[in-house]
C-alpha positions as CSV (number, residue, x, y, z in Angstrom):
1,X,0.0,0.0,0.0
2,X,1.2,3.5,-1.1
3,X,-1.3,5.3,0.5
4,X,0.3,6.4,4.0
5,X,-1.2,9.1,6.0
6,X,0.0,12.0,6.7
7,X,2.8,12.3,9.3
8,X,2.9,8.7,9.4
9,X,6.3,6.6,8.8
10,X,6.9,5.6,5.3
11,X,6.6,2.9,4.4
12,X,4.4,2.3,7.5
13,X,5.9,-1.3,8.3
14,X,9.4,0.3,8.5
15,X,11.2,0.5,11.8
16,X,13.4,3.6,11.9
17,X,11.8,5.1,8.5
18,X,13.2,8.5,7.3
19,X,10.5,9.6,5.4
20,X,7.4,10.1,6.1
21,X,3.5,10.7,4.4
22,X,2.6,13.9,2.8
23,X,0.2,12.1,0.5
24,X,-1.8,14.9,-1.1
25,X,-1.0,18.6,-2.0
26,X,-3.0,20.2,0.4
27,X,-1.4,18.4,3.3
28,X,2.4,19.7,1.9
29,X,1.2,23.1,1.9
30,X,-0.5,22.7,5.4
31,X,2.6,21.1,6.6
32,X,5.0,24.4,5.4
33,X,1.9,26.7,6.7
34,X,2.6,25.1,9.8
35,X,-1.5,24.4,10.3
36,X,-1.8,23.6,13.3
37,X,-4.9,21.0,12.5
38,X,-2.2,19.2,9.8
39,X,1.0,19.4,12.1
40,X,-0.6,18.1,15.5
41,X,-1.0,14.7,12.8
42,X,2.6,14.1,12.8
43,X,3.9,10.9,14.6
44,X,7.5,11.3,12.6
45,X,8.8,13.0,10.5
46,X,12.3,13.8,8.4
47,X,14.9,13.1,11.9
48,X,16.6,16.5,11.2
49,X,13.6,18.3,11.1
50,X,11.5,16.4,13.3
51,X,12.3,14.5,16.5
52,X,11.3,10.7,15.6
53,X,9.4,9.0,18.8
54,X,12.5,7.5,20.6
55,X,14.5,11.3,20.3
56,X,10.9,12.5,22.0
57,X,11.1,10.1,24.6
58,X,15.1,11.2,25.3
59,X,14.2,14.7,25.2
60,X,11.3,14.4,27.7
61,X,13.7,12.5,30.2
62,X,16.2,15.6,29.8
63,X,13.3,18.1,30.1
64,X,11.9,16.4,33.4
65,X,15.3,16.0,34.6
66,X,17.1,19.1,33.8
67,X,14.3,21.3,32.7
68,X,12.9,24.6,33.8
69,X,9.9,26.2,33.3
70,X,8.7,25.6,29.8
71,X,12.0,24.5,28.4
72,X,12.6,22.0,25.4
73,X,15.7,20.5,24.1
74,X,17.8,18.7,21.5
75,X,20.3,15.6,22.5
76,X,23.6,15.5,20.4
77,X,26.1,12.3,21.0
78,X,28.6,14.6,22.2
79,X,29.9,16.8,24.5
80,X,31.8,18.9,22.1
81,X,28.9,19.2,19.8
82,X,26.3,20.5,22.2
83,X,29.0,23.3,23.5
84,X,29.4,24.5,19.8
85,X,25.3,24.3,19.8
86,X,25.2,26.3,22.9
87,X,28.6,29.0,21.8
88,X,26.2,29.8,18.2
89,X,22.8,30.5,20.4
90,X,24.9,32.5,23.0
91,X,26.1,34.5,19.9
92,X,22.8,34.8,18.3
93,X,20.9,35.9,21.7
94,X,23.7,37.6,23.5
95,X,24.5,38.0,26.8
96,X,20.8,37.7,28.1
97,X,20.7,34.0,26.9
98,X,19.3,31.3,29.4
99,X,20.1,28.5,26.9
100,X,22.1,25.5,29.1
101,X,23.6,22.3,28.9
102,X,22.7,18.9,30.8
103,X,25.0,15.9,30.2
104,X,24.2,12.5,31.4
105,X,26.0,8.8,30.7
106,X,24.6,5.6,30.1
107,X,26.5,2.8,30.6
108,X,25.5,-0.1,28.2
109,X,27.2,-4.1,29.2
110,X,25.4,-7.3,28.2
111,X,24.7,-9.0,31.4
112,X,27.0,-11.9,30.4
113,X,30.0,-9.8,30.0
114,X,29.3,-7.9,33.5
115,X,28.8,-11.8,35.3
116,X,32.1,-13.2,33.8
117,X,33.6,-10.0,34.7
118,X,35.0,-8.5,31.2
119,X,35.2,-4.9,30.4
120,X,32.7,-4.7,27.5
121,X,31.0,-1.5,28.3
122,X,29.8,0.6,26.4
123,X,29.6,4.3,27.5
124,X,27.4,6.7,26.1
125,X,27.3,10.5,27.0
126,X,24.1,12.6,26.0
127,X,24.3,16.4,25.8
128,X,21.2,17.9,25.7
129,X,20.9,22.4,24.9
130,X,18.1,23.2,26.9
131,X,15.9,26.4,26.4
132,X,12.6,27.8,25.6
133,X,10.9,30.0,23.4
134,X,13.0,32.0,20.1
135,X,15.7,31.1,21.8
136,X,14.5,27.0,21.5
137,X,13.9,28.3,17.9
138,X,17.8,28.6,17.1
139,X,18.7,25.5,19.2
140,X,16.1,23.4,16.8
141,X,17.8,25.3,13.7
142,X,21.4,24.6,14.6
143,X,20.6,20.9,15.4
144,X,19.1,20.3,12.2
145,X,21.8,22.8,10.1
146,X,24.6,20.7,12.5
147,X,23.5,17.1,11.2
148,X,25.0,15.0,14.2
149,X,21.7,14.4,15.6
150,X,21.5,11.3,18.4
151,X,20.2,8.1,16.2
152,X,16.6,7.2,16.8
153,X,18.1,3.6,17.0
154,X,20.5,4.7,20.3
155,X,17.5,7.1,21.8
156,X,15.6,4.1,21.4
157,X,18.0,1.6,23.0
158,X,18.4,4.2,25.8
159,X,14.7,5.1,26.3
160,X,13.9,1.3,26.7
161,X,16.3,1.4,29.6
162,X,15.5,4.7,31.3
163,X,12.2,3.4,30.9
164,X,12.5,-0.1,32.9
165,X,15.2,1.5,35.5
166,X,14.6,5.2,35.9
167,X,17.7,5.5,36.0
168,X,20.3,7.0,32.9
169,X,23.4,5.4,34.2
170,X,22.4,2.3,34.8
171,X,23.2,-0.9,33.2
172,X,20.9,-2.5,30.2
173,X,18.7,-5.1,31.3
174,X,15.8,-7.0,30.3
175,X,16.5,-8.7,27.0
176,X,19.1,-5.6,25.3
177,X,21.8,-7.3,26.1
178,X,21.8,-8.9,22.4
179,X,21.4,-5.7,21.4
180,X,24.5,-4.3,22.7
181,X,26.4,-6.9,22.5
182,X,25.7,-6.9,18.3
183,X,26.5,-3.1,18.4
184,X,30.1,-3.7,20.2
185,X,30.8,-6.8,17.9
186,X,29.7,-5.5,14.5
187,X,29.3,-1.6,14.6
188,X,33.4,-1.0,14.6
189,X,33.5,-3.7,11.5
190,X,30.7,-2.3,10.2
191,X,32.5,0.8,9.8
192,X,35.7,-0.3,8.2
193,X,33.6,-2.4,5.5
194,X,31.5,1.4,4.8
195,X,34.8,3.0,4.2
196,X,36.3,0.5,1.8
197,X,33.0,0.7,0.0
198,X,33.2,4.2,-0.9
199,X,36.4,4.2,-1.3
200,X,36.1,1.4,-4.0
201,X,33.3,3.9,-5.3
202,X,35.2,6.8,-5.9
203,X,38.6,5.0,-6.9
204,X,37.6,2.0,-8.5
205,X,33.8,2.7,-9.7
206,X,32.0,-0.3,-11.4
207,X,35.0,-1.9,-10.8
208,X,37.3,-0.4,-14.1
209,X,39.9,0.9,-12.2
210,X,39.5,4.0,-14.1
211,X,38.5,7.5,-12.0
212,X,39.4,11.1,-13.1
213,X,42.0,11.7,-10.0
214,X,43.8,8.7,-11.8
215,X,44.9,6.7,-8.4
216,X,44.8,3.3,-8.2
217,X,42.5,2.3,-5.8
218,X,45.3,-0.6,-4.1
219,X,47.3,2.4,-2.7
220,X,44.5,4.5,-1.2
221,X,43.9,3.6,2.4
222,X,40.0,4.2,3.1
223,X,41.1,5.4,7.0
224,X,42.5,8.2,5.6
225,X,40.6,9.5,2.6
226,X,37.0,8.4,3.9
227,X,35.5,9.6,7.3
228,X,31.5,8.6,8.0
229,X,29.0,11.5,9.8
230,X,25.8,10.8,10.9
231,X,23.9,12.5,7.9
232,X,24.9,14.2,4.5
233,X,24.2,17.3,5.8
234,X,26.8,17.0,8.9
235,X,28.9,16.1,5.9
236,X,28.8,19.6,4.4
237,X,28.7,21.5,7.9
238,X,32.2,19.5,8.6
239,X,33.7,20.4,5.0
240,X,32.6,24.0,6.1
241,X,33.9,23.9,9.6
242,X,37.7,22.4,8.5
243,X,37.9,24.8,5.8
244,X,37.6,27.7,7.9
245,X,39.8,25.9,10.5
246,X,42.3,25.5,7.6
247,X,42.3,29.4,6.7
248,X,42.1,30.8,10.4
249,X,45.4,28.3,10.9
250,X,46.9,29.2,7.6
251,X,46.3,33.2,8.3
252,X,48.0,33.1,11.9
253,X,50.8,31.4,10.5
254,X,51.2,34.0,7.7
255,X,51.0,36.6,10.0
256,X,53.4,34.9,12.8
257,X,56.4,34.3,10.5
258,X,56.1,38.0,8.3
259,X,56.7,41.2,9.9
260,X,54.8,44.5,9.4
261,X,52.0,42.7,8.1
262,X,49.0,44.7,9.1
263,X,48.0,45.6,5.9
264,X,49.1,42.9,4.0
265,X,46.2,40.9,2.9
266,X,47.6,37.2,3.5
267,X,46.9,37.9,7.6
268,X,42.9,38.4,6.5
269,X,41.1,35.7,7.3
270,X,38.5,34.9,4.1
271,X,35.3,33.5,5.0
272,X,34.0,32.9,2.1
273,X,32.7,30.2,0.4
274,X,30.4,30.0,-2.8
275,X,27.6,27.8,-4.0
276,X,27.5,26.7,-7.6
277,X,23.9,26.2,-9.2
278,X,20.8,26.0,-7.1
279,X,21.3,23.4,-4.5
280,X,19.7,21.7,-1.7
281,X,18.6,24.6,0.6
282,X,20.1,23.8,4.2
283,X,23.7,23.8,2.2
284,X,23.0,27.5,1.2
285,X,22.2,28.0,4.8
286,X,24.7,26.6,6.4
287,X,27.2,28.7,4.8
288,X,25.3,31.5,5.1
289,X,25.0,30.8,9.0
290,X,28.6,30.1,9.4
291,X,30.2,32.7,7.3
292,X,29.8,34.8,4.1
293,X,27.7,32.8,0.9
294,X,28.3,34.1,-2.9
295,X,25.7,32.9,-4.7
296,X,25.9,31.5,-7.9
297,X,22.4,29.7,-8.6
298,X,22.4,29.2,-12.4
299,X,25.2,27.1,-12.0
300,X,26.0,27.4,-16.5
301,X,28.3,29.0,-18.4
302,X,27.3,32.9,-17.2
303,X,28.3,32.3,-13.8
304,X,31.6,30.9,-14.7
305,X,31.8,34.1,-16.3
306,X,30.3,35.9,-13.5
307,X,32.8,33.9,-10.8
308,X,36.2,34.7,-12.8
309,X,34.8,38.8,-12.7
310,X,34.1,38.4,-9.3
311,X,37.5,36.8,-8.9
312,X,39.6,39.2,-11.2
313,X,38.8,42.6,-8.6
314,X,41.1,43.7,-6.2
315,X,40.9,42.7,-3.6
316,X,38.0,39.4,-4.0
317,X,38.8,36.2,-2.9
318,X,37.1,32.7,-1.9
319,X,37.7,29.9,0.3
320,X,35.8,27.1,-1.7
321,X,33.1,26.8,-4.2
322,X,30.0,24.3,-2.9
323,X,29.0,22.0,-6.1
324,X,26.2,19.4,-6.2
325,X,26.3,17.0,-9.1
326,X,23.7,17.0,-10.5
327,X,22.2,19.8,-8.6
328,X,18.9,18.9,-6.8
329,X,16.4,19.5,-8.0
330,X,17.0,21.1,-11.2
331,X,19.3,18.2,-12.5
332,X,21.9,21.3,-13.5
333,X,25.2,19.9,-13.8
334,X,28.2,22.9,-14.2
335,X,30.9,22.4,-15.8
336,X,33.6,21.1,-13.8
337,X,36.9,21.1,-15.9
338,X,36.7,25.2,-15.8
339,X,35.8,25.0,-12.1
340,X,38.8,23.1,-11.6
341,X,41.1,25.5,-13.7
342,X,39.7,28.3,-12.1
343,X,40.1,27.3,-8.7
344,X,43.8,26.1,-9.7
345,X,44.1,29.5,-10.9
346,X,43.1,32.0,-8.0
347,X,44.0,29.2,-4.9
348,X,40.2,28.2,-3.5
349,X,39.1,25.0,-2.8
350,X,36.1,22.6,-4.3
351,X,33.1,20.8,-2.5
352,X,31.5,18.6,-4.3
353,X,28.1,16.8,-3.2
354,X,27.9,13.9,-5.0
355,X,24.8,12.3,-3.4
356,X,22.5,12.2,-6.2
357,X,25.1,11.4,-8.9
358,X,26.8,8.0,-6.9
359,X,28.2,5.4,-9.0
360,X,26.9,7.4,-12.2
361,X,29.9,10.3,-12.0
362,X,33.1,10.4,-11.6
363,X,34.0,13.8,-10.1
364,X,37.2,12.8,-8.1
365,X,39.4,14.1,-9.8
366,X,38.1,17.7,-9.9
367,X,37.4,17.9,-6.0
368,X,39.3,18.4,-3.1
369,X,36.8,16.9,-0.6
370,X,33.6,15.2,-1.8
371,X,30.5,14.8,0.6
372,X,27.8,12.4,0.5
373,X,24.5,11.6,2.2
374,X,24.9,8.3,2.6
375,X,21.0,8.3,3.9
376,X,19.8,7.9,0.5
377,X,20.7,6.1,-2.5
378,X,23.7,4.4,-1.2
379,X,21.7,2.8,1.5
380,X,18.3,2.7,-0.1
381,X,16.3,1.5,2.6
382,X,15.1,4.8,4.0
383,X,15.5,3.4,7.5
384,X,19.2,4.9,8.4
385,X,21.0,8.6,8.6
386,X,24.9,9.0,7.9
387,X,27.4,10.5,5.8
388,X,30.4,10.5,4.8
389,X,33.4,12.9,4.2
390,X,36.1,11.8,1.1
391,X,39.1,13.6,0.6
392,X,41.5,14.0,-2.7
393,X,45.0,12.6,-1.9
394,X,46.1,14.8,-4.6
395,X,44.6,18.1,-3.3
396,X,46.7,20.7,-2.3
397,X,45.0,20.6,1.0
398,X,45.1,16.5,1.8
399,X,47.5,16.9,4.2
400,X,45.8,19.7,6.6
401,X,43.1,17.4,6.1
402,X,44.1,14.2,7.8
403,X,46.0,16.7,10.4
404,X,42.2,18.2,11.0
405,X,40.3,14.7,11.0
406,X,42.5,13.2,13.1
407,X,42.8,15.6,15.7
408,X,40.5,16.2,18.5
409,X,38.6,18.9,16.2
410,X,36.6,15.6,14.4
411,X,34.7,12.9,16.3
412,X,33.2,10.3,14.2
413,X,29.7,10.0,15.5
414,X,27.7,7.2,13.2
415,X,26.3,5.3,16.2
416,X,27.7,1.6,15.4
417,X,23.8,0.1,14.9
418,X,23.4,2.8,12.4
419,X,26.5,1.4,10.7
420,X,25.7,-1.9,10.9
421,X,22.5,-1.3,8.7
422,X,24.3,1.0,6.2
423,X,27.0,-1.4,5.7
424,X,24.1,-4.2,5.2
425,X,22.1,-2.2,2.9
426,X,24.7,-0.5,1.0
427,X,26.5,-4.2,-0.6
428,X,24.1,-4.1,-3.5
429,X,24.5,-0.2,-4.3
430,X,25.6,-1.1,-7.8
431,X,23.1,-3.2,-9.0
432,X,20.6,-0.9,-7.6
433,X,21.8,1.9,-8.8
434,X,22.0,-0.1,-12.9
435,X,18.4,-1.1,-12.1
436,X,17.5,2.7,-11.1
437,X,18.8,4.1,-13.7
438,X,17.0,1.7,-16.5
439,X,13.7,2.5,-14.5
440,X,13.7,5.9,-14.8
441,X,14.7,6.0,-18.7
442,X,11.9,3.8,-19.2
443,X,9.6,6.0,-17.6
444,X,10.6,9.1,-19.1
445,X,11.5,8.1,-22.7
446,X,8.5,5.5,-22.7
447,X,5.8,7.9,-21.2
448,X,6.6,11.3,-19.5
449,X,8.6,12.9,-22.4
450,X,5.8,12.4,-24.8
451,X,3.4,14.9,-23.1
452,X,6.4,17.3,-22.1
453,X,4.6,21.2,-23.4
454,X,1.2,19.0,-23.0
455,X,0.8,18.4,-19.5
456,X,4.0,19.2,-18.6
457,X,5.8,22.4,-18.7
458,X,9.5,20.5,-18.8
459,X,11.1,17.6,-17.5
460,X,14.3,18.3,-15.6
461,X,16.4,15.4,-15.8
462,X,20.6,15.5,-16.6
463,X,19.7,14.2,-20.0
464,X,17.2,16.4,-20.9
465,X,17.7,19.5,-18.5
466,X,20.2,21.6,-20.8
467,X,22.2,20.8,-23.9
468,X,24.6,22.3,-21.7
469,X,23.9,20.2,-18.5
470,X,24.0,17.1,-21.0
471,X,27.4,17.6,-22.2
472,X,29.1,18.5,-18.5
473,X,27.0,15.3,-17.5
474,X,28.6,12.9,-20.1
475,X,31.7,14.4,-19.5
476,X,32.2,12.9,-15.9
477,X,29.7,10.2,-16.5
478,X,31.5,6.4,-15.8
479,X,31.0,4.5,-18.6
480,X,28.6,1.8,-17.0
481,X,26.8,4.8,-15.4
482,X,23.4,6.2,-16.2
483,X,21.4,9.7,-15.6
484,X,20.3,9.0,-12.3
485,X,17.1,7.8,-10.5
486,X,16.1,11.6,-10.0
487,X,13.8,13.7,-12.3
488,X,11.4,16.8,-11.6
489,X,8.7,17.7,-13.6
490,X,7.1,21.3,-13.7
491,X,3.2,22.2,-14.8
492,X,1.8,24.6,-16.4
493,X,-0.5,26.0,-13.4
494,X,-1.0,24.5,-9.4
495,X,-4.1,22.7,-10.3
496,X,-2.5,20.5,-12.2
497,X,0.2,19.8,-10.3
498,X,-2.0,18.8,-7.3
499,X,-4.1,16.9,-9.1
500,X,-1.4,14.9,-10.8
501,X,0.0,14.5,-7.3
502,X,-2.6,13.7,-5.4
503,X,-3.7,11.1,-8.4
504,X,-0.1,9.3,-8.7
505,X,-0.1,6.1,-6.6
506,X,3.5,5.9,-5.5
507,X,4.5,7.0,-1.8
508,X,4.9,10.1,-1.0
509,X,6.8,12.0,1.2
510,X,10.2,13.5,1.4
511,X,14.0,12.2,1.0
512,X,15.3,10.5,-2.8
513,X,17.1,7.7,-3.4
514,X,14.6,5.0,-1.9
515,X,14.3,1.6,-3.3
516,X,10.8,2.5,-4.0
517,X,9.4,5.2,-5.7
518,X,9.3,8.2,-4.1
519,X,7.4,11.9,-5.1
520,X,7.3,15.0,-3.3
521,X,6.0,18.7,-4.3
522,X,9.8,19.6,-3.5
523,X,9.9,23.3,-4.2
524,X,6.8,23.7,-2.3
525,X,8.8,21.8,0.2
526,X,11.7,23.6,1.0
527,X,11.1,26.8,-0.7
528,X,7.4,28.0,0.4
529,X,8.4,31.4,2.3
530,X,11.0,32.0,-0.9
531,X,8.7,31.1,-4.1
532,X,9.4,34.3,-6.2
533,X,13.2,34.4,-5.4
534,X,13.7,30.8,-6.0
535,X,11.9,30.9,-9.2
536,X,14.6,33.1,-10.9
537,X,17.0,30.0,-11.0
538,X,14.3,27.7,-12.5
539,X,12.7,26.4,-9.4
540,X,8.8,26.5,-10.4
541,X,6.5,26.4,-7.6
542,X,4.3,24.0,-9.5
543,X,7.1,20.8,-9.2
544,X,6.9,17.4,-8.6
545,X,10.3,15.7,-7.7
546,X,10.1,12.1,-8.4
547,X,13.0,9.1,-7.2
548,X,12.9,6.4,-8.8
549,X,12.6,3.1,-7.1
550,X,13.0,-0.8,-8.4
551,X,9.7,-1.6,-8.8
552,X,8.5,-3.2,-12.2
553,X,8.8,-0.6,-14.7
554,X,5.6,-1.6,-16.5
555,X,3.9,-0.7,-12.8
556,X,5.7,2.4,-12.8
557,X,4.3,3.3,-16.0
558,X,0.9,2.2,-15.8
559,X,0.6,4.3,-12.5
560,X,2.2,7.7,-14.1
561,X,-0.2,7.1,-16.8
562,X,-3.2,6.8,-14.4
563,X,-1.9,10.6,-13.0
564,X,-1.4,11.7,-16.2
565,X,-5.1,11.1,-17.4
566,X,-6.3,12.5,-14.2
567,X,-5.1,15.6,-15.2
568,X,-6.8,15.4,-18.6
569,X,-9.6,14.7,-17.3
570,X,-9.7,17.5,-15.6
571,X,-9.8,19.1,-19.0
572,X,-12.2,17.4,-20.6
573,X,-14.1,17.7,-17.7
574,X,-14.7,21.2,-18.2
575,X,-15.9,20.7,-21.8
């Protein structure tokens, strides 16, 4: 069954599932209105966005622990985390702030391990920011901008203890032991397995031993080019944070060694960073947030131009460009070889989300660090958060890297269930991506492109979006690659993008990447308060993003066809 209310996990038999139902039009608007008589519906939701039920049940143990008055809170998996949480609202609010911390530990043994006396605890320290009203507002904003958000799978495991015991520190009883025992066995494994995988990905893809940054996969050691995060977003917000670590580091040390410097513009710390074509919003955000954003949201040929003028003044300089290929959810793909020559030329850096690409691209070889949500296609499931951070051995900047990451300025945070089911999910991430890929072209060249300037306005799709999109795509694309899973589709007026919505049969909801179909009103989505500006760049109010999924493709298209002729009925209907 498709059909999943709204608010309601999605699919409804999944454990843990990151999406959730927005199954008609109405219900997405009334969900970005924040209407109170759609909201209050919600048992779940997207984790970053929305607390899933075990994070609830954590956050009302800190609130009734550690509360006061009408305070609510966020949990991170880290001490170090929640401080930087609580430094950014204390900056925000000033001096008048009554934002505060509470920390508690949980020890986690299995009962057999604590009779036989062996020292196989686990222990896990919570840090919960604490606050109420606006100021709750930026502590909800940061938590979802920051990504490491505590796993619904470890809130859960640590409600269900709280729960029995009362008691945070106390030891797991009552049939978890299996379940910590599996975590301390597998979860490290787990781990190592992940980061060979994506190395293999990016080095090796499809297995040809070909890839653009021409390295042969034998002599790259995934420990040191691949670090895992708990969600694609933490991803960018740590590609963000090092970078401006790197120029802070790099400034001071300019300045320490060079006398009567005060005006020379190497002590200046830049923090700038740009984004390349119209990207996922919380990445414009982010570096908005946490420094100074250019924005470049065509992501074509213009702004290159645009960039190098930008570039060419006195006095002008960036730290990185932000790069998503293809962009989501235009499909846009820039052109990467003059990226790369123009960041060679005037020293900045390149950050390149690859999530919606995967296997399909190989963009190694122009990027310095490469992010990925590894929430999505990779695992497939919908039932799992991470990330994951890649670095270029040959980048100019590798070495500061593994200094950075292997300091005390990184934690890696993937809570080891969470890696157990990515690494479990993610061994058949080529064949599903092949299979996604032949779906989708069946679907669009066998039905959808037909009644493109009919019912719809235009298909956005890497072969289709742009003759210049096409031949930047086909210039990175592997040669056992594809276009993706991902297309968009714009209408001609709302009506008939509701009722094409409402009338298509697959789930709904957000996130991409699924191995089942997948349709949201995405603009609508993420750009409600913003329609006018974000239309500009392309993105039309009246959208319907559309992953993908495995299912028969004769399905597929016998239930786009049913949406279709909803719409013309519509028509004919007024006739």
């Amino acid at each position: 069954m498709t059909e999943i209310d709204f608010g309601q996990p999605l699919p409804s038999n999944l454990e843990y599932a990151v999406s959730f139902g927005i199954p008609t039009w109405r219900t997405a608007l009334g969900y970005v209105e924040k209407d109170p008589i759609v909201i209050e519906k919600m048992a779940t939701g997207y984790p970053r966005y929305f607390p899933q039920p075990p994070i609830q049940k954590l956050c009302k143990y800190f609130v009734k622990k550690f509360g006061k008055n009408s305070e609510d809170c966020r949990p991170f998996p880290s001490l170090k985390e929640a401080e930087e949480c609580l430094m950014f609202i204390k900056s925000v609010t000033g001096s008048e702030s009554t934002a505060h911390l509470a920390v508690d530990t949980f020890k986690l043994a299995d009962n057999e391990s604590a009779k036989s006396g062996e020292n196989n605890t686990l222990c896990i320290r919570i840090a919960a920011v604490l606050a109420a009203g606006d100021e709750f507002n930026h502590v909800k904003e940061y938590w979802k901008l920051r990504g490491e958000c505590v796993s619904s799978r470890l809130a859960d495991l640590l409600s269900k203890s709280f729960m029995e015991t009362e008691s945070f520190s106390s030891q797991v009883n009552h049939g978890l032991e299996e379940r910590v025992l599996s975590a301390q066995s597998s979860g490290e494994n787990a781990k190592i397995l992940i980061k060979r995988r994506i190395a293999d990905n990016h080095f090796n893809p499809f297995g040809s031993g070909k890839n653009s940054a021409a390295l042969d996969v034998e002599k790259v050691d995934p420990e040191k080019v691949v670090y895992l995060v708990s969600s694609g977003m933490s991803s960018i917000f740590t590609a963000r944070r090092f970078l401006t670590h790197w120029e802070e580091s790099r400034a001071s040390k300019y300045s320490s060694s060079h006398e009567n410097t005060s005006k020379d513009q190497n002590t200046s710390v830049c923090n700038t960073a740009a984004i390349f074509g119209f990207p996922f919003k919380d990445t414009q955000v982010i570096l908005r947030t946490f420094g100074t954003c250019k924005f470049y949201g065509f992501g074509d040929s213009r702004d290159i131009d645009s960039l190098k003028n930008y570039l060419d003044a006195p006095g002008n300089r960036i730290l990185a460009v932000f790069i998503e290929t293809p962009s989501n959810p235009l499909l846009n793909m820039p052109d990467l070889k003059k990226l790369r020559k123009l960041a060679d030329k005037y020293g900045f850096f390149i950050v390149i989300d690859d999530t919606i690409g995967g296997l399909n691209v190989d963009v190694l070889g122009y990027a310095d660090i490469i992010c990925t949500s590894l929430t999505k296609l990779f695992n497939g499931s919908s039932n799992v958060m991470g990330g994951s951070v890649i670095l270029n051995p040959q980048s100019s900047i590798y070495s500061s890297a593994l200094d950075f990451f292997s300091s005390h300025e990184f934690e890696e945070l993937l809570w080891l269930e969470d890696a157990v089911v990515l690494e479990e999910n993610s061994r058949d991430f080529e064949d599903r991506t092949i299979r996604a890929n032949e779906n989708t072209e069946k679907l669009i060249y066998g039905l959808l492109l037909a009644q493109q300037g009919d019912i719809f306005k235009k298909i956005y799709y890497p072969a289709l979006s742009s003759k210049e999109t096409f031949e930047n795509y086909e210039a990175v694309r592997n040669e056992k690659g594809g276009y993706g899973c991902l297309f968009s589709m714009s209408f001609f007026n709302e009506l008939d993008a509701g009722v094409f919505y409402d009338s298509l049969k697959v789930f709904k909801g957000p996130s991409n990447g699924t191995n089942f179909t997948l349709a949201c009103p995405y603009v609508q989505l993420a750009h409600h308060s913003e329609l006018e500006e974000v239309s500009e760049f392309g993105a039309d109010p009246n959208f319907v993003r559309v992953s993908v999924g495995l299912e028969d493709s004769k399905w597929l298209i016998e239930v786009f066809s049913a949406a279709i002729e909803a719409v013309k009925q519509r028509y004919h209907s007024k006739v």
